[in-house]
N, C-alpha and C positions, 0 to 999 in steps of 0.2 A: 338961258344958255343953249348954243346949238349945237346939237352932238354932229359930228362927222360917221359915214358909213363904217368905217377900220376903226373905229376909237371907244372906247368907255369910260367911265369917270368912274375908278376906282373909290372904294368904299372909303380907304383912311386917308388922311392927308389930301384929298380931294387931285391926286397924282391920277394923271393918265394913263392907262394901258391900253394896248397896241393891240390888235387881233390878227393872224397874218394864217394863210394858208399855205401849207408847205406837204410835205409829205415825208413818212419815216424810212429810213433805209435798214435798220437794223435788223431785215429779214429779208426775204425774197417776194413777201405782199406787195411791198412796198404802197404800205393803208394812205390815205390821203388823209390830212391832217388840221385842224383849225387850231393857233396854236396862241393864249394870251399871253404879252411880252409885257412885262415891268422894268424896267433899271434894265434890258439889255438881259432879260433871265426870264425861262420859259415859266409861267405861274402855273397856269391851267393845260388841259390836254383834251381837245373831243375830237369827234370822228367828220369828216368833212363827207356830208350826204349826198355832195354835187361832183365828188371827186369818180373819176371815166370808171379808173380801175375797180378802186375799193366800194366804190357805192355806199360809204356810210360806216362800213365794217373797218375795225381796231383792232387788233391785237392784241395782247397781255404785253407787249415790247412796247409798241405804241404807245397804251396806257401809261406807261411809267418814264416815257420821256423826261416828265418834270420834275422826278422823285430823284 
């Protein structure tokens, strides 16, 4: 099977999720963002290392995008 760059083969049901970088607005950091999408719904949340502004660095806001 050949994975695509944006893609993972999720654990259950062998369903794809999507990896997509975005960034959060819910402060004035405005962190850069790596974010894993399932069904259209954010799963995962990590800090995107390559992003100009945040360099890597999340915030507690950030962090709980997915909660």
């Amino acid at each position: 099977m050949e994975f695509l760059p944006h893609t993972i083969e999720a654990a259950l049901g062998g369903s794809m999720a999507e990896k997509k970088k975005t960034r959060c607005v819910l402060c004035g950091n405005l962190c850069g963002l790596e974010v894993q999408v399932e069904n259209n719904r954010i799963v995962k949340v990590r800090s995107d290392k390559e992003h100009p502004r945040s360099q890597g660095y999340i915030c507690r806001k950030g962090q709980s995008v997915a909660h």
